[in-house]
C-alpha positions in Angstrom: 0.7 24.2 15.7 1.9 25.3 19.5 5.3 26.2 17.9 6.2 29.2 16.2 8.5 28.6 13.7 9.6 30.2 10.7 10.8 27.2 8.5 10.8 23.4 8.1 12.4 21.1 10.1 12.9 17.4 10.2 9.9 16.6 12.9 6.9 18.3 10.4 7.4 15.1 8.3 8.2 12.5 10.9 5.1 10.7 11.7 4.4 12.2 14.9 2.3 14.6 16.6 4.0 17.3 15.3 3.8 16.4 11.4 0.2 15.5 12.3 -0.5 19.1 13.2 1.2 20.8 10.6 -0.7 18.5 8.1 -3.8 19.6 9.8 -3.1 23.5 10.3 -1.2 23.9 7.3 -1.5 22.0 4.5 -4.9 20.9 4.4 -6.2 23.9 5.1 -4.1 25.7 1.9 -6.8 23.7 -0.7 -10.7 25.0 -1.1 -11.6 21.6 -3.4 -10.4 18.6 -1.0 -14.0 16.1 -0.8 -15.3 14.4 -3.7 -18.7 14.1 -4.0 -20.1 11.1 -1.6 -16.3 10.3 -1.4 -13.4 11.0 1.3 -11.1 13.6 0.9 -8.0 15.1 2.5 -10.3 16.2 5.8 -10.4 12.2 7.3 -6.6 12.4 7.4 -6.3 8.4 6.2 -4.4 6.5 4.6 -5.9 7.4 1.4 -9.0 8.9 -0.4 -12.1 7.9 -2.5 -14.4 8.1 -5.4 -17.6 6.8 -6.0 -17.5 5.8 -9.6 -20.5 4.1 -11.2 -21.1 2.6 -8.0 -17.2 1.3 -7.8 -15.4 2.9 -4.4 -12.2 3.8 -6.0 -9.5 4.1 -3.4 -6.1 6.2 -3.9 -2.8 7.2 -2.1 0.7 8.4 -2.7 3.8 8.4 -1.3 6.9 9.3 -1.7 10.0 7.2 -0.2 13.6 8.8 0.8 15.1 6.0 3.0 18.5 5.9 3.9 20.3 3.4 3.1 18.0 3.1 -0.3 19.3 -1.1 0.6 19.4 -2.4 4.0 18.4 -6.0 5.6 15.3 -7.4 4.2 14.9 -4.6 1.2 15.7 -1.6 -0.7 14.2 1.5 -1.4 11.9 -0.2 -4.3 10.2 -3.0 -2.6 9.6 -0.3 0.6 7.6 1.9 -2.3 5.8 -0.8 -3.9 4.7 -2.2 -0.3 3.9 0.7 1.3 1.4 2.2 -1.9 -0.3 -1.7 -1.5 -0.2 -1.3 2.4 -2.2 1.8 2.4 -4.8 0.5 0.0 -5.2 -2.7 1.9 -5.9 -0.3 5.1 -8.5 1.0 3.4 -10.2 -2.6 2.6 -9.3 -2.0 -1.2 -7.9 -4.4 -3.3 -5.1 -3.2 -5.2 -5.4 -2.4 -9.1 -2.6 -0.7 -10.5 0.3 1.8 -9.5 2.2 4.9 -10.8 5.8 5.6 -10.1 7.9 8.4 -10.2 11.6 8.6 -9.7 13.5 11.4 -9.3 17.2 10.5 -9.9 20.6 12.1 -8.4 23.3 12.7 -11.5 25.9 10.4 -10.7 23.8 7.3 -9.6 25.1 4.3 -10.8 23.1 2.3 -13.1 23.6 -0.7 -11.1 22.1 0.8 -8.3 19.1 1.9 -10.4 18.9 -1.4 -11.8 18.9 -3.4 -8.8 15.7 -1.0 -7.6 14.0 -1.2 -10.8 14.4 -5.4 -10.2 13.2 -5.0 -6.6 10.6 -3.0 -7.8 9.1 -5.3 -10.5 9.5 -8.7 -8.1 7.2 -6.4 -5.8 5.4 -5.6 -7.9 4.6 -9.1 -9.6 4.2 -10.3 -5.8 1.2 -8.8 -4.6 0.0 -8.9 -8.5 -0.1 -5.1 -9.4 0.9 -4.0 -12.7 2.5 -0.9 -13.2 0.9 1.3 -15.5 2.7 4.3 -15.8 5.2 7.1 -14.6 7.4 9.6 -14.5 11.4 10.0 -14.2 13.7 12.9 -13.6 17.4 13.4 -13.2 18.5 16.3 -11.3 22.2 18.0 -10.5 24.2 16.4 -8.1 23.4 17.1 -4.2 19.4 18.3 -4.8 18.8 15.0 -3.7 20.4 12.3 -1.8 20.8 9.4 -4.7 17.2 8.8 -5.7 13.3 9.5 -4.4 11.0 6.8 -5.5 7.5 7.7 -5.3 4.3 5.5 -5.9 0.2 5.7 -6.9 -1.9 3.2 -6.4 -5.4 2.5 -7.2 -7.7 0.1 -5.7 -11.4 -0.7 -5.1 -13.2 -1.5 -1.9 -15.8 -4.2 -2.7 -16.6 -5.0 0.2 -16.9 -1.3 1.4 -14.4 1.3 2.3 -13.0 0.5 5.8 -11.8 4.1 7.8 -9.3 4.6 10.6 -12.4 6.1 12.8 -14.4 3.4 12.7 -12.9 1.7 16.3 -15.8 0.2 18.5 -16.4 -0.3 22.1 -15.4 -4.0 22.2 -13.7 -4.7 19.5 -10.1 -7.0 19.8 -7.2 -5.0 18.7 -4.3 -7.3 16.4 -1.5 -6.9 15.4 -0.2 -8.7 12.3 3.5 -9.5 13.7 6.4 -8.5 15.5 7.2 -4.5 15.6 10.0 -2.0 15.2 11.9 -4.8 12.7 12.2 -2.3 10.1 13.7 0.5 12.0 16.0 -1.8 13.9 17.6 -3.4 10.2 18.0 0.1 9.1 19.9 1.1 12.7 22.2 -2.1 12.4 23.3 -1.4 9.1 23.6 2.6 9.5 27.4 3.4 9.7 29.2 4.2 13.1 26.3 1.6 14.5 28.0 -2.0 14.6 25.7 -4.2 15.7 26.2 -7.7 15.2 22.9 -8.8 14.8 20.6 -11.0 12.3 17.5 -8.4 12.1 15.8 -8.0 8.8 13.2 -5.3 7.7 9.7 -6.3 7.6 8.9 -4.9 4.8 6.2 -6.5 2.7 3.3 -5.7 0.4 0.3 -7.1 3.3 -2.8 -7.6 0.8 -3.3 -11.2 0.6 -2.8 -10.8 4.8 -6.1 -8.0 4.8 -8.2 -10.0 2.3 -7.7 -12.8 4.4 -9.0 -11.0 7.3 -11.6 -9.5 5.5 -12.9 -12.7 4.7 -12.1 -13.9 8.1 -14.6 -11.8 10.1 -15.4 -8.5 10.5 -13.1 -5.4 10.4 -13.8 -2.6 11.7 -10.5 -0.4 11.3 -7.3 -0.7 10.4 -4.1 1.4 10.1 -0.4 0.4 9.4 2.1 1.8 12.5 4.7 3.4 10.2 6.2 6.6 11.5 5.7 6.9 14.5 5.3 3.0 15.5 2.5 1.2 17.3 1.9 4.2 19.8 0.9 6.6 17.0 -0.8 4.4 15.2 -3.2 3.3 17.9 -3.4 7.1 19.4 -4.8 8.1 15.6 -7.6 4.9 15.7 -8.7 5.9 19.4 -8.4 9.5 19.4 -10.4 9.2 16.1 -12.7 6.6 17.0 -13.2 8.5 20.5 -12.5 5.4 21.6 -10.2 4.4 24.6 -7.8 1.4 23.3 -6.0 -0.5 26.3 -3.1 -2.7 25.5 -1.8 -5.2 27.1 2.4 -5.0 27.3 2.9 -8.6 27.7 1.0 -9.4 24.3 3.3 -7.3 22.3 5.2 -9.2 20.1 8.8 -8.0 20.1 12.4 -10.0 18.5 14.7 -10.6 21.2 17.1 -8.4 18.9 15.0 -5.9 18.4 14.5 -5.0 22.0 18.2 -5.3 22.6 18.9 -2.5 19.9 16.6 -0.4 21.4 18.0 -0.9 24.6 21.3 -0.3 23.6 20.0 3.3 21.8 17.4 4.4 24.3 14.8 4.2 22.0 11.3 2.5 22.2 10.3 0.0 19.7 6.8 0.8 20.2 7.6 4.3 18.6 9.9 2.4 15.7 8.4 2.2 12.4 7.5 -0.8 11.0 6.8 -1.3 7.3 4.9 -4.8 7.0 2.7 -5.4 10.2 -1.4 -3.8 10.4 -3.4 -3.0 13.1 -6.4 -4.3 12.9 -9.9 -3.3 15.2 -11.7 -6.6 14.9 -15.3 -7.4 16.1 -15.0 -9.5 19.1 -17.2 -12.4 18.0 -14.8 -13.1 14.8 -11.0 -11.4 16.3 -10.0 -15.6 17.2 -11.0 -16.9 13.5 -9.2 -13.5 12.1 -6.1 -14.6 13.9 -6.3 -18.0 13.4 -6.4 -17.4 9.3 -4.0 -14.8 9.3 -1.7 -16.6 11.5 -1.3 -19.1 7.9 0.2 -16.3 6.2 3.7 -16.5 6.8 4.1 -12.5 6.6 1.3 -12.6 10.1 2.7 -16.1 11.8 3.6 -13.7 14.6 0.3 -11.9 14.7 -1.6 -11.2 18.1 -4.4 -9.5 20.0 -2.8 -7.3 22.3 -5.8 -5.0 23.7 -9.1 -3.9 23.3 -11.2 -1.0 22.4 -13.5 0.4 25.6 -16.2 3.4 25.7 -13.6 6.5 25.9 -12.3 9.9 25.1 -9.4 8.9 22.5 -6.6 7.4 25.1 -4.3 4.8 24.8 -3.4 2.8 28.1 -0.4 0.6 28.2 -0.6 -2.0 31.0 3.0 -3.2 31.8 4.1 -6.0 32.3 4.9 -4.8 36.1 1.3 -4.5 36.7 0.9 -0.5 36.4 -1.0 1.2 33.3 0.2 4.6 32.0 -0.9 6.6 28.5 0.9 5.6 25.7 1.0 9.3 23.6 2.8 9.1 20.8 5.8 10.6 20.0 6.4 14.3 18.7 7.9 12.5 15.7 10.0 9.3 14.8 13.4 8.9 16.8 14.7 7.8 13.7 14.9 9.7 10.4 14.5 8.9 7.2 13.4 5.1 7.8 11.1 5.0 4.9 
């Protein structure tokens, strides 16, 4: 992984280059049975994996949600799992079926608390439509885990094909669903010792009805959601994957006013924050205007925007800013704020 280590630490699970590696090196390598038959398995690296079943593409993920606080601005710890199971699907081009939930439960937790995710977690869930079908629950002794982990499974087919983050072409108009680093910024305003007096609100959101308005929109050609790690990260992984270069235009970027000024005031970039209900979509160029245009109806994408474009290339990002230069936008070693989802 270029660093010799002996243990964990925080930056092998936070989104960036590093995690990336050790997921590669590590942890992928450690299983012998990791491709199903005509399927994709733990080797692409997406956002999920899948079956062929009778024809059917059967589309899976999991994660596994540790945010702190487990309720900030905009959401809780339960909608954030419920929405980011759907999210990865919807990356995918599947349409959600059914979801699995495990929670793993400090001693001490208030039942209040619990309730009020379980709520969050069923209005989520009865949102975007997707039942939950089954689970798993633990309590453990008090300080194995900070107050509760809530982790999801979710199902979903691809009928109109499975849609993977390598799949970038020469041409094709790069969008962005909304505005970015919301997420991070609510959870940085509410943290304590950080007294911002501002009215920012998490983005999260479960974004299938946005993707199966795109799909039916035009033609889509890859898509990832810029989670840890941000928008730089995100669009490294479809270009470097794609061996594709993806040029970005800094002035298209939609960024809140209050957004930018928290990251001002912390030295951090909001186009490394995480976000937890905006896509990135690789759009063919001939159908990228009717793609925004319908997805701009969805209030959840009203902000949505082409900000680049996909040219012949080795895998770079380029960032022109808005004072006329372009530099490479690499993404970061890992996200420059922890636990955020």
């Amino acid at each position: 992984m270029g660093i010799e280590e002996e243990y964990i630490n925080i930056l092998h699970g936070a989104g960036g280059r590093v995690m990336s590696e050790f997921i590669r090196e590590v942890i992928i390598p450690s299983f012998s049975l990791r491709s199903p038959n005509r399927g994709i398995g733990l080797d692409y690296m997406d956002d999920g994996g899948a079956i062929i079943l009778d024809g059917q593409k059967i589309v899976m993920t999991i994660d596994a949600h540790t945010v702190f606080p487990i309720f900030f601005p905009g959401g809780d710890i339960g909608r954030l799992a419920v929405s980011g199971a759907i999210n990865d699907l919807a990356c995918m081009g599947a349409r959600p079926l059914a979801l699995a939930l495990t929670l793993v439960i400090e001693e001490g937790f208030s039942f209040s608390s619990l309730k009020r995710i379980l709520k969050s977690i069923n209005d989520t869930s009865v949102e975007c439509k997707v039942p939950i079908i089954c689970g798993d629950t633990k309590v453990v002794e008090k300080g194995v885990v900070d107050q509760i982990i809530v982790s999801t499974c979710a199902v979903g087919v691809a009928e109109k094909g499975i849609i993977l983050d390598c799949g970038v072409k020469p041409g094709d108009k790069i969008i962005v669903t909304g505005s970015i680093g919301d997420h991070a910024a609510a959870l940085l305003a509410c943290r304590e010792n950080i007294g911002f007096d501002v009215d920012i609100k998490s983005d999260v959101s479960p974004l299938w009805d946005v993707v199966e308005a795109a799909l039916n929109a035009g033609e889509i050609h890859a898509m990832k959601d810029p989670t840890r790690g941000g928008l730089s990260t995100a669009l490294n992984e479809l270009a470097e994957k794609s061996q594709v270069d993806i040029i970005v235009e800094e002035a298209c970027i939609p960024i809140k006013p209050e957004v930018q000024a928290i990251s001002e005031v912390l030295g951090i970039d909001p186009l490394d924050s995480t976000n937890e209900g905006k896509i990135i979509m690789a759009v063919s160029p001939d159908s990228a205007e009717n793609v925004l245009s319908t997805i701009r109806k969805n209030p959840k994408a009203r902000d949505a925007a082409i900000i680049g474009e996909a040219v012949s290339g080795e895998g770079k990002v380029l960032l022109k800013t808005v004072a006329g230069g372009t530099r490479l936008l690499t993404p970061p070693l890992g996200t420059q704020v922890p636990r955020v989802c």
